[in-house]
GUKE-102951 format. One record per residue: z negated, y, x negated of N, C-alpha, C, CB in turn; residue in one letter; residue number from 1. Coordinates in steps of 0.02 Angstrom, whole numbers, plus 50000, padded with zeros to 5 digits. Each point is the difference from the previous one (the first is absolute). Glycine has a CB too. Layout:
N
+-------+-------+-------+-------+-------+-------+-------+-------+-------+-------+-------+-------+------+-----+
|   n.z |   n.y |   n.x |  ca.z |  ca.y |  ca.x |   c.z |   c.y |   c.x |  cb.z |  cb.y |  cb.x | rest |  nr |
+-------+-------+-------+-------+-------+-------+-------+-------+-------+-------+-------+-------+------+-----+
|     Z |     Y |     X |     Z |     Y |     X |     Z |     Y |     X |     Z |     Y |     X |    A | NUM |
...
+-------+-------+-------+-------+-------+-------+-------+-------+-------+-------+-------+-------+------+-----+
END
This chain:
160
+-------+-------+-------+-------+-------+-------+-------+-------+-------+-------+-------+-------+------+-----+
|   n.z |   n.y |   n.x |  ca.z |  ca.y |  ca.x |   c.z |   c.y |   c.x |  cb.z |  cb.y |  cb.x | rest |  nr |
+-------+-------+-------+-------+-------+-------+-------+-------+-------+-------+-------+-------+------+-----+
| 48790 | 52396 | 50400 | 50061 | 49962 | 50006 | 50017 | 49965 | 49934 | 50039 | 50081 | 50089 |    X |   1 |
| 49943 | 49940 | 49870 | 50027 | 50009 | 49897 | 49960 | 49915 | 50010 | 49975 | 50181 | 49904 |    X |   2 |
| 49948 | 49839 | 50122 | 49960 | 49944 | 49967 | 50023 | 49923 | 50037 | 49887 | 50096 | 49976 |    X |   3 |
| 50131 | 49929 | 50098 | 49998 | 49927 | 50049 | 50078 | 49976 | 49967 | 49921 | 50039 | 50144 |    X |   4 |
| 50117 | 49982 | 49838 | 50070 | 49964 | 49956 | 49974 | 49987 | 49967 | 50087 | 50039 | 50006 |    X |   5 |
| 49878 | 49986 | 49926 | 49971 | 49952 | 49948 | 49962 | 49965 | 50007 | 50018 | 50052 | 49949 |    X |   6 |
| 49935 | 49946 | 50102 | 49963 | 49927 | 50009 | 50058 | 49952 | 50042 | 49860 | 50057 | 50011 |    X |   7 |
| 50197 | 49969 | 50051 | 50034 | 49948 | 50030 | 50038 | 49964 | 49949 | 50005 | 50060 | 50104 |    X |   8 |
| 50024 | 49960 | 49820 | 50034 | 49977 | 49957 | 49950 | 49970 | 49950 | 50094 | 50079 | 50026 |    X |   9 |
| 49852 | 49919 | 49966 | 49942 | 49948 | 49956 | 49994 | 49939 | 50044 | 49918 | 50098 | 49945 |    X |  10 |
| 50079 | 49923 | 50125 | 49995 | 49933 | 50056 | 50036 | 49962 | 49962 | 49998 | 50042 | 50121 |    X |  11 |
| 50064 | 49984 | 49917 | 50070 | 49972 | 49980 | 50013 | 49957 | 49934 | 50030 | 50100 | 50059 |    X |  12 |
| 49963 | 49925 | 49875 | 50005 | 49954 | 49944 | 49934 | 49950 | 49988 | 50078 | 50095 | 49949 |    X |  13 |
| 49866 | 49914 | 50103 | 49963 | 49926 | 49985 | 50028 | 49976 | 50037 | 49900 | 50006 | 49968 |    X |  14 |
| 50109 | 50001 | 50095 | 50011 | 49927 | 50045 | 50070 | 49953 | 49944 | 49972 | 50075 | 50165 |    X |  15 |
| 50053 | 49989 | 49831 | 50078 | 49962 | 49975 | 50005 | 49948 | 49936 | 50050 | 50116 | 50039 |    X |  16 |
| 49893 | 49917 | 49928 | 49948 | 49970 | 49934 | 49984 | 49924 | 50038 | 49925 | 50134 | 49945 |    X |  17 |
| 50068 | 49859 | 50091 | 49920 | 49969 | 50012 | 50080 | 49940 | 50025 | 49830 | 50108 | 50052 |    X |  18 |
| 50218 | 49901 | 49994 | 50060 | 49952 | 50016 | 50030 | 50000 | 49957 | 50011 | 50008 | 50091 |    X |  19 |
| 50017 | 50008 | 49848 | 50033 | 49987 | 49956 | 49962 | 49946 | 49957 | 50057 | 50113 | 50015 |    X |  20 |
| 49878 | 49879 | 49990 | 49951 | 49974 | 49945 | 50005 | 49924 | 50042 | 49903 | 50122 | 49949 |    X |  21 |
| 50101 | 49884 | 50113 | 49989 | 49922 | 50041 | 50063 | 49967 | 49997 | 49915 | 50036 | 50089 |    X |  22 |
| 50147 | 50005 | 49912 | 50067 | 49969 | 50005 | 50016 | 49975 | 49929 | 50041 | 50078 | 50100 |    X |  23 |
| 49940 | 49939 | 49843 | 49987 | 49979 | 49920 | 49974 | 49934 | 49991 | 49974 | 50112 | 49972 |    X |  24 |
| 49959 | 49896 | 50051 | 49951 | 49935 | 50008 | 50040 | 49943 | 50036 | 49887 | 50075 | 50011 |    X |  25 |
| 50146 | 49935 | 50052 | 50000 | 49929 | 50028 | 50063 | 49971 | 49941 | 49962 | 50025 | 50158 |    X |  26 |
| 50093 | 50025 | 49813 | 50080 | 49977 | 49947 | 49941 | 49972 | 49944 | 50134 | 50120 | 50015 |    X |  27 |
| 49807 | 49922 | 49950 | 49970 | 49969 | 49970 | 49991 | 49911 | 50013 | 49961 | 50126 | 49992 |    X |  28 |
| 49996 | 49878 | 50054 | 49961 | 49937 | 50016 | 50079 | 49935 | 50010 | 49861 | 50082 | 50080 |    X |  29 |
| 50179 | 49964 | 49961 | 50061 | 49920 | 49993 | 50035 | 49986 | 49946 | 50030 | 50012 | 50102 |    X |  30 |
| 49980 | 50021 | 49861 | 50023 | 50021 | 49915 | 49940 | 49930 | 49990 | 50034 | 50182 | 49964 |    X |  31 |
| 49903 | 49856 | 50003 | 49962 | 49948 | 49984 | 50004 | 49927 | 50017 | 49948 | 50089 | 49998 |    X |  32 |
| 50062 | 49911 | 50059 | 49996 | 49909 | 50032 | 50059 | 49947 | 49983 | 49943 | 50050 | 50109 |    X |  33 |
| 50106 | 50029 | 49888 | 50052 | 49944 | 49974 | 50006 | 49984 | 49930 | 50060 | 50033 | 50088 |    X |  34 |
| 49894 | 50015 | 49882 | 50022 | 50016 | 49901 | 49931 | 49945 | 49986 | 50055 | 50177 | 49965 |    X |  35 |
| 49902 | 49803 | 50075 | 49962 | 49947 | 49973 | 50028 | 49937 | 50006 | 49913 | 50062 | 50021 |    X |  36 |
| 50126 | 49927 | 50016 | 50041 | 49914 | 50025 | 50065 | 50021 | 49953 | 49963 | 49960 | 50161 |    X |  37 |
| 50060 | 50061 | 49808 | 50037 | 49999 | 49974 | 50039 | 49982 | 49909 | 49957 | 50056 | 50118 |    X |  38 |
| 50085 | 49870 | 49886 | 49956 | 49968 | 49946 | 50021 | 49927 | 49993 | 49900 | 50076 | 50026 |    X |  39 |
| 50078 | 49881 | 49940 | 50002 | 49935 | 50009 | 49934 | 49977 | 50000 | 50105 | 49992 | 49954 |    X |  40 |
| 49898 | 49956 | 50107 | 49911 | 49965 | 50035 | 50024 | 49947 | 49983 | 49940 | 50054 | 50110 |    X |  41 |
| 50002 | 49893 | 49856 | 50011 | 49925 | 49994 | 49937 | 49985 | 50037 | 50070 | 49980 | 49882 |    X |  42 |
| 49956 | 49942 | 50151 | 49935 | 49983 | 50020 | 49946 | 49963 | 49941 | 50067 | 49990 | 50120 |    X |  43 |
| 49868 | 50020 | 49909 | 49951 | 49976 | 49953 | 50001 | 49923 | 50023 | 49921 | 50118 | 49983 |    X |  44 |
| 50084 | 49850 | 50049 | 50002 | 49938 | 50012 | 50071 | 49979 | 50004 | 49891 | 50007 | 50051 |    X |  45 |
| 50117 | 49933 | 49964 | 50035 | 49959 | 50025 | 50003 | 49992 | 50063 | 49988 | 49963 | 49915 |    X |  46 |
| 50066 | 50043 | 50139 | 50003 | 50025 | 50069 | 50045 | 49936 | 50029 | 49992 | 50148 | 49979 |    X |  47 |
| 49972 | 49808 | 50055 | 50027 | 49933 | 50028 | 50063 | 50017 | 50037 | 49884 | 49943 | 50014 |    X |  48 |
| 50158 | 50041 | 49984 | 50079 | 49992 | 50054 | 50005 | 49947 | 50025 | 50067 | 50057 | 49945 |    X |  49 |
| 49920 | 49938 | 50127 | 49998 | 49968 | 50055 | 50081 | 49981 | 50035 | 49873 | 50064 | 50008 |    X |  50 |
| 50132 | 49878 | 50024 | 50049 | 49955 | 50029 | 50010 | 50060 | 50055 | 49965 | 49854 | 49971 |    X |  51 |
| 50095 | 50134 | 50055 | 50057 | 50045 | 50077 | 49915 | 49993 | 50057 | 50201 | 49923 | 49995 |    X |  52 |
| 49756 | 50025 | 49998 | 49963 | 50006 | 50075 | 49947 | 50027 | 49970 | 50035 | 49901 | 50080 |    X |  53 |
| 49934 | 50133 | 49840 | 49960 | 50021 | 49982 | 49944 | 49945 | 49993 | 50051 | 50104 | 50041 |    X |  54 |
| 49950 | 49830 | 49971 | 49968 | 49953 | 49996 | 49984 | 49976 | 49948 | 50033 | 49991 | 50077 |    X |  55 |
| 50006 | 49988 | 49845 | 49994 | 49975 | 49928 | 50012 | 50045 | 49956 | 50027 | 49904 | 50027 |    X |  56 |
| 49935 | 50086 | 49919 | 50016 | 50049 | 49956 | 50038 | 49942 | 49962 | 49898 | 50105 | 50000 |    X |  57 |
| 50189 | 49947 | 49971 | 50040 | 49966 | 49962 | 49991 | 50021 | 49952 | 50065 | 49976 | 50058 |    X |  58 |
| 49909 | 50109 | 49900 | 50010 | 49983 | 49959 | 49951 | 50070 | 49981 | 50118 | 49908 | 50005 |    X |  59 |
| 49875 | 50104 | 49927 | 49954 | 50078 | 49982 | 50053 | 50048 | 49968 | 49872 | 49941 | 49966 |    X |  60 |
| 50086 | 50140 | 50042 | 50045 | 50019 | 49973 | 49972 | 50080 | 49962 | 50085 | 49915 | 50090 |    X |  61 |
| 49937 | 50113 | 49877 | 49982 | 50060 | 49970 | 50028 | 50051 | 50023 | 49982 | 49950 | 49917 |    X |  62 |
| 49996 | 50099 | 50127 | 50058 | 50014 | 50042 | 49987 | 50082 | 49959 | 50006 | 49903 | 50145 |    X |  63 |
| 50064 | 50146 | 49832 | 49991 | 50060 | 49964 | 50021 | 50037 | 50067 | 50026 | 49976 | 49858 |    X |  64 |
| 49967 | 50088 | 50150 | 50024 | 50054 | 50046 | 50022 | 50044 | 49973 | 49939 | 49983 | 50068 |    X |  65 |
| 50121 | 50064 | 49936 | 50006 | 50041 | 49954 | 50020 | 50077 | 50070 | 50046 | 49890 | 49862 |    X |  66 |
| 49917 | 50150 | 50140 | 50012 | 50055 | 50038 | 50021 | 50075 | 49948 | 49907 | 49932 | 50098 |    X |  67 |
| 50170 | 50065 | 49941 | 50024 | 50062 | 49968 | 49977 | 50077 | 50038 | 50106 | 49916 | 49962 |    X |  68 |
| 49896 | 50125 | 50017 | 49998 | 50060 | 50001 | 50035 | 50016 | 50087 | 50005 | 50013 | 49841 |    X |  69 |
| 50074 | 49983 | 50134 | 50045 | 49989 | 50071 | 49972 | 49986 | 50060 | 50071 | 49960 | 49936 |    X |  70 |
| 49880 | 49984 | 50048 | 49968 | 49961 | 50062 | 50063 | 49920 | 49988 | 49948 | 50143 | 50112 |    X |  71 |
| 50078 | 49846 | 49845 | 50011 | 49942 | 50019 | 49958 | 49942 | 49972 | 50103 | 50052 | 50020 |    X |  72 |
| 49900 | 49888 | 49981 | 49959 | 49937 | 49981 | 50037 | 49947 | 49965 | 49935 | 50022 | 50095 |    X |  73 |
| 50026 | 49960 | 49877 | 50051 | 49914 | 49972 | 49921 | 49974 | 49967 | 50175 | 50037 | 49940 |    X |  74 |
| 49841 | 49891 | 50108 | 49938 | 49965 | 49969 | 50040 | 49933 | 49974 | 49890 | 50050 | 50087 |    X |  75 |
| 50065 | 49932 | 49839 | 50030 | 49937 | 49976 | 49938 | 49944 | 50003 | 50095 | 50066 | 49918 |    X |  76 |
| 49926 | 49863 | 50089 | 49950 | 49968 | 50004 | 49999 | 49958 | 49941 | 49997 | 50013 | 50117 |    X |  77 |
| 49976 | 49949 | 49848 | 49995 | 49961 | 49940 | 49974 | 49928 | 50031 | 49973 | 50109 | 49911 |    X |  78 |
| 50059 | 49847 | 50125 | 49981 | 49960 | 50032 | 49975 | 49914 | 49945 | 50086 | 50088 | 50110 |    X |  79 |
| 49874 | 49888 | 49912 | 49983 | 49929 | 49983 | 50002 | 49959 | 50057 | 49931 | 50034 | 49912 |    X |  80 |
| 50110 | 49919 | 50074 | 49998 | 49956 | 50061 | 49948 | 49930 | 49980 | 50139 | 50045 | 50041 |    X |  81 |
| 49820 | 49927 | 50004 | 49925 | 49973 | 50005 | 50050 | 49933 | 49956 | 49898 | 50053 | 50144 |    X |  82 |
| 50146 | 49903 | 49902 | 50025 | 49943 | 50005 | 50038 | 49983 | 49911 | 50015 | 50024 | 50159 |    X |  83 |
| 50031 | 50041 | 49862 | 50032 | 49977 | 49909 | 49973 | 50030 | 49948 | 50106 | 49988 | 50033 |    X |  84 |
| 49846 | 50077 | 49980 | 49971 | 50024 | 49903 | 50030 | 50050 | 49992 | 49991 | 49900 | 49931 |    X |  85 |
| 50054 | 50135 | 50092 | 50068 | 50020 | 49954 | 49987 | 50064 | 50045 | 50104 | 49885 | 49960 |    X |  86 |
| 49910 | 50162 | 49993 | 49991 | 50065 | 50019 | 50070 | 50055 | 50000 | 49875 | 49968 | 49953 |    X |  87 |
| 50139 | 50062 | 50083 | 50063 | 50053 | 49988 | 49989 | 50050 | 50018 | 50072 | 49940 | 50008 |    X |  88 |
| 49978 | 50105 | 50013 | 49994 | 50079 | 50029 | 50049 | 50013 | 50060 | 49973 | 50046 | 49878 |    X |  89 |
| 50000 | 49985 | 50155 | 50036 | 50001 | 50055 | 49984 | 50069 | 50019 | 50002 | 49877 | 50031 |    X |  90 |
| 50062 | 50177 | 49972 | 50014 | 50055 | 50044 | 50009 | 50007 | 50070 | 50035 | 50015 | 49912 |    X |  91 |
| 49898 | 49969 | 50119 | 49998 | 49975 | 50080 | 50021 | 50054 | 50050 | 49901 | 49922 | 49973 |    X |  92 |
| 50073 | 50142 | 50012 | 50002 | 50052 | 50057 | 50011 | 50073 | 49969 | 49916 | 49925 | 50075 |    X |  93 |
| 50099 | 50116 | 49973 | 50013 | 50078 | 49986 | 49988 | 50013 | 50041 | 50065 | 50021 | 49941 |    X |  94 |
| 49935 | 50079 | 50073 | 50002 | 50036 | 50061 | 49966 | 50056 | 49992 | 50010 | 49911 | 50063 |    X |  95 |
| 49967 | 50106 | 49979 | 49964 | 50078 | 50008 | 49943 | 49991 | 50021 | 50086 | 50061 | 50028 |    X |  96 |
| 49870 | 50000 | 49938 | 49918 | 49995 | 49998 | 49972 | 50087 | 50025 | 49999 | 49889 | 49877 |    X |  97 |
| 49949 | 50102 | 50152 | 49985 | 50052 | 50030 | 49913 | 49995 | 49992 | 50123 | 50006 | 50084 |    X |  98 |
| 49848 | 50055 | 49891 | 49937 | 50010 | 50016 | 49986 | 50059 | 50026 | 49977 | 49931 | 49926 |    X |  99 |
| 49945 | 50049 | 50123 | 49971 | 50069 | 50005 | 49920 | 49980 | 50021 | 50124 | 50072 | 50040 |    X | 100 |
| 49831 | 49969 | 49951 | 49940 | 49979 | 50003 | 49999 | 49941 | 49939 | 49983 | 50036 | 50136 |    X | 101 |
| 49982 | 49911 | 49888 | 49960 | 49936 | 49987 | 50053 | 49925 | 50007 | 49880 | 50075 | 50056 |    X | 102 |
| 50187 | 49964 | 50006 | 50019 | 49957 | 50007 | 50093 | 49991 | 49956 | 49890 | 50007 | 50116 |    X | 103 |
| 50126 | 49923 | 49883 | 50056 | 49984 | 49949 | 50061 | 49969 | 50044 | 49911 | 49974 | 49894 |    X | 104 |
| 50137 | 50058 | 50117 | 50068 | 49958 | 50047 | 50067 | 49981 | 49941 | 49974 | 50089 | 50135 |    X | 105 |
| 50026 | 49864 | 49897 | 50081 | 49961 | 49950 | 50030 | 49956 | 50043 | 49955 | 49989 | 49876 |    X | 106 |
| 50091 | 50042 | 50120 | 50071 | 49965 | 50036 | 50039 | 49979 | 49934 | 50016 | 50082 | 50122 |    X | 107 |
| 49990 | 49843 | 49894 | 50023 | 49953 | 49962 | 50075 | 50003 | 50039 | 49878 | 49925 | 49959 |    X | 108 |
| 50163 | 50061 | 49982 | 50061 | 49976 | 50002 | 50014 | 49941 | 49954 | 50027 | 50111 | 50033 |    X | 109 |
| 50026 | 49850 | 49952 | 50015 | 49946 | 49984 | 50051 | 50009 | 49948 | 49964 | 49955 | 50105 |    X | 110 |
| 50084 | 49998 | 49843 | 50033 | 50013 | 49969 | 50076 | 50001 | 50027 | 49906 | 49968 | 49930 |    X | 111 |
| 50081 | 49987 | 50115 | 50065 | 49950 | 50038 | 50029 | 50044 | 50056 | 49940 | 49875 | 49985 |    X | 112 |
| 50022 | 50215 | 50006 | 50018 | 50008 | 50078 | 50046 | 50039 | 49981 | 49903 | 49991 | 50078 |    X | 113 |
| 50158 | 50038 | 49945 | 50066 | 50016 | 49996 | 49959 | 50081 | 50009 | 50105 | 49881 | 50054 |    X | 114 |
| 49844 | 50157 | 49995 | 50014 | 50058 | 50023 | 49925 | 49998 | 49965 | 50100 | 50021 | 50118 |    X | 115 |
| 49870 | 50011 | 49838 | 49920 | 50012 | 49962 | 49967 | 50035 | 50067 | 50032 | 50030 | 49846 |    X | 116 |
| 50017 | 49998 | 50182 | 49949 | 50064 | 50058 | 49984 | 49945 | 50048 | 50068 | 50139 | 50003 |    X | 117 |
| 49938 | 49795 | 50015 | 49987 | 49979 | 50050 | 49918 | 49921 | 49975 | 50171 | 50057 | 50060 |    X | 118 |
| 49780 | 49981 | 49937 | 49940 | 49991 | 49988 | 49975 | 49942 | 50054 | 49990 | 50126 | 49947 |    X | 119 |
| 49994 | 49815 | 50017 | 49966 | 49919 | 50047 | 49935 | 50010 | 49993 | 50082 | 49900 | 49971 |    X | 120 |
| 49859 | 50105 | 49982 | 49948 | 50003 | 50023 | 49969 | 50071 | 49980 | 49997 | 49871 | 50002 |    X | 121 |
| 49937 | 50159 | 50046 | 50002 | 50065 | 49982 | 49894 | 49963 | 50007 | 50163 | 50117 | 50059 |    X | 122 |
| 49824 | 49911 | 49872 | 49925 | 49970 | 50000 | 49938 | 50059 | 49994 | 50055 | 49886 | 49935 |    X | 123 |
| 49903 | 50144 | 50101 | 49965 | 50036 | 49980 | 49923 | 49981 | 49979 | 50086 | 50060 | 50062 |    X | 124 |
| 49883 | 49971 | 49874 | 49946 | 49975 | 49974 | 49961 | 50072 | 49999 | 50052 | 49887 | 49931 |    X | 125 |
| 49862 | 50083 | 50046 | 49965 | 50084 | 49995 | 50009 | 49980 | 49932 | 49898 | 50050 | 50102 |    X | 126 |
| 50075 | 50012 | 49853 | 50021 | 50003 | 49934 | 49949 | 50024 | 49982 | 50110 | 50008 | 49998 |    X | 127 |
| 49834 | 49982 | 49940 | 49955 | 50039 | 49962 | 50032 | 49991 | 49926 | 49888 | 49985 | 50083 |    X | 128 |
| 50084 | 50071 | 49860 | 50009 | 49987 | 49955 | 49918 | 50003 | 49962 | 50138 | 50035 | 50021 |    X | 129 |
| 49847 | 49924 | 49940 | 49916 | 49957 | 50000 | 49988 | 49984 | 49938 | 50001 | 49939 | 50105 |    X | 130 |
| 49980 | 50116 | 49836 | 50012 | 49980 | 49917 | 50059 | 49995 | 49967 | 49919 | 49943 | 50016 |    X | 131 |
| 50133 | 50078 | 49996 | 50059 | 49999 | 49979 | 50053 | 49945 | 50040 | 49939 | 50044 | 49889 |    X | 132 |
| 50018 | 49919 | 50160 | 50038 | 49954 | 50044 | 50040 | 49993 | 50056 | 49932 | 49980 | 49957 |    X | 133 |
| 50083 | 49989 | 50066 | 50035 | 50025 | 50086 | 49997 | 49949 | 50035 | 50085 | 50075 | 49974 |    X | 134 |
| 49886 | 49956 | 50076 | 49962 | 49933 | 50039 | 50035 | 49999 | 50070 | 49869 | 50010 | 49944 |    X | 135 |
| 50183 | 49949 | 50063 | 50046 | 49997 | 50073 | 49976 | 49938 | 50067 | 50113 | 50036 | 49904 |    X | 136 |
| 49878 | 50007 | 50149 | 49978 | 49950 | 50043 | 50049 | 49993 | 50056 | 49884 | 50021 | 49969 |    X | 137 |
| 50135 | 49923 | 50045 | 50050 | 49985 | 50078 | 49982 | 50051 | 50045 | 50002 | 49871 | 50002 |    X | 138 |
| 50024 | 50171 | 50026 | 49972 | 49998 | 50069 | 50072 | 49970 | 50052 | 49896 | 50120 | 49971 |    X | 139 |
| 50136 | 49909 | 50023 | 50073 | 49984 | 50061 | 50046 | 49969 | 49947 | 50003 | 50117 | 50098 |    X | 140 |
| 50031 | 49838 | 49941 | 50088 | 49970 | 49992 | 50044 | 49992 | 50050 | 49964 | 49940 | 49926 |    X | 141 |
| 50083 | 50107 | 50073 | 50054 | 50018 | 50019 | 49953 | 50007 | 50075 | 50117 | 49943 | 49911 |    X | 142 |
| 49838 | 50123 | 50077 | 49973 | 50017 | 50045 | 49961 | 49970 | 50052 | 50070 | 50052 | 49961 |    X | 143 |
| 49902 | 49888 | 50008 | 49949 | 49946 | 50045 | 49942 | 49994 | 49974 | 50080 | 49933 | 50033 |    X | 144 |
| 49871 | 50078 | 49961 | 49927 | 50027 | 49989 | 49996 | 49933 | 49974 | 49948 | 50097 | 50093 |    X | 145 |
| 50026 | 49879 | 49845 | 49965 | 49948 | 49963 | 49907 | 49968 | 50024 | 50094 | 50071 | 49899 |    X | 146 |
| 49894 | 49870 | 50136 | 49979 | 50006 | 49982 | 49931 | 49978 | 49958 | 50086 | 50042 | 50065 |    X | 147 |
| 49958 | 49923 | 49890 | 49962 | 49973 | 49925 | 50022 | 50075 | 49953 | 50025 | 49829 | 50004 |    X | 148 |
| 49929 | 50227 | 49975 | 50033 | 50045 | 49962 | 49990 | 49978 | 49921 | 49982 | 50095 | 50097 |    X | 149 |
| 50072 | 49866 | 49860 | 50009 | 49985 | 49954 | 49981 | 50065 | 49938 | 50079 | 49908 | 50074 |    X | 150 |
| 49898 | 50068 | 49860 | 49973 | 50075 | 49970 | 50038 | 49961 | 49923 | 49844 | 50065 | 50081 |    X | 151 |
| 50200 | 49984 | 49887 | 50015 | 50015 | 49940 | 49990 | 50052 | 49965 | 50054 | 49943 | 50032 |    X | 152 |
| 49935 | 50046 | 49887 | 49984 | 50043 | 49972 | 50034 | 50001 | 49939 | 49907 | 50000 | 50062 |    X | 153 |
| 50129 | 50049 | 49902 | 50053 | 50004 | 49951 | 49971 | 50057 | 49965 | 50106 | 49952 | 50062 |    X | 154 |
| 49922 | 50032 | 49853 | 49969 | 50035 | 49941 | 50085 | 50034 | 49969 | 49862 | 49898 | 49966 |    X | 155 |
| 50144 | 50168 | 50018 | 50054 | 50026 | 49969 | 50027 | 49961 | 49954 | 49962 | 50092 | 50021 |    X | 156 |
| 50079 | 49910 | 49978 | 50053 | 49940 | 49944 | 50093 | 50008 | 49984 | 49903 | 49903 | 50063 |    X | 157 |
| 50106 | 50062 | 49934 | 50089 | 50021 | 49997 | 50033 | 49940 | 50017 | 50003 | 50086 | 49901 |    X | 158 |
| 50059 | 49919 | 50130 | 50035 | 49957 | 50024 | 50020 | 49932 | 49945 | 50034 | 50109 | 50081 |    X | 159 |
| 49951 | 49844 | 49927 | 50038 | 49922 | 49940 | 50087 | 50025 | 49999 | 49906 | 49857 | 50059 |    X | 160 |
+-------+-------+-------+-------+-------+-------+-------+-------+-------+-------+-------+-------+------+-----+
END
């Protein structure tokens, strides 16, 4: 009787071993995904901004991302317009950012909007990180499958 309790209580602390070790790993692994995006991303290029029908490009732009901890967002753009030369800054968007796996969600908000919780475009991309880089690809806008999947790639940096 002595021995089958001490083997039913050795059972007992591996299995419990063995679920405590998996429920660690997955807080691990989302910890990680978010503590790598987390930061200021500039783009490595110059990223064309296109007319209301997506038809002309008006103008280029340097676009920074800055993902907080919180999960919130604020991206600034450093725009050149083609026509006049003249370059400025523009605080285009905010909102909330979400990862898991591979893939990247942001719900954009606007400056102009009276209520921040009420989110206009919500964009999801896959996400690698590739030599110290971050390589973002379209897949959905505002939940409508892309499909030209556009590919950016941004180097750590700090906000202008």
């Amino acid at each position: 009787m002595k021995r089958t309790l001490c083997f039913l209580v050795w059972a007992l602390l591996a299995i419990s071993s063995f679920s405590l070790v998996s429920c660690n790993d997955d807080d691990e692994n989302e910890k990680n995904e978010k503590n790598s995006l987390v930061g200021v991303w500039v783009s490595e290029e110059s990223i064309p901004q296109y007319d209301e029908d997506e038809q002309k490009v008006t103008a280029n732009a340097i676009v920074y991302f800055q993902f907080s901890e919180d999960g919130s967002f604020l991206e600034k753009d450093v725009i050149t317009k083609i026509r006049d030369g003249y370059t400025y800054t523009e605080t285009s968007t905010y909102g909330r950012w979400m990862a898991h796996g591979n893939t990247l969600k942001i719900s954009y908000s606007f400056e102009d909007i009276e209520d921040p919780r009420l989110y206009l475009d919500e964009i999801e991309f896959t996400y690698n990180i590739v030599n110290k880089k971050l390589i973002l690809t379209v897949q959905t806008i505002n939940n409508e499958v892309r499909d030209e999947h556009k590919t950016f790639t941004f180097v750590r940096g700090q906000m202008p």
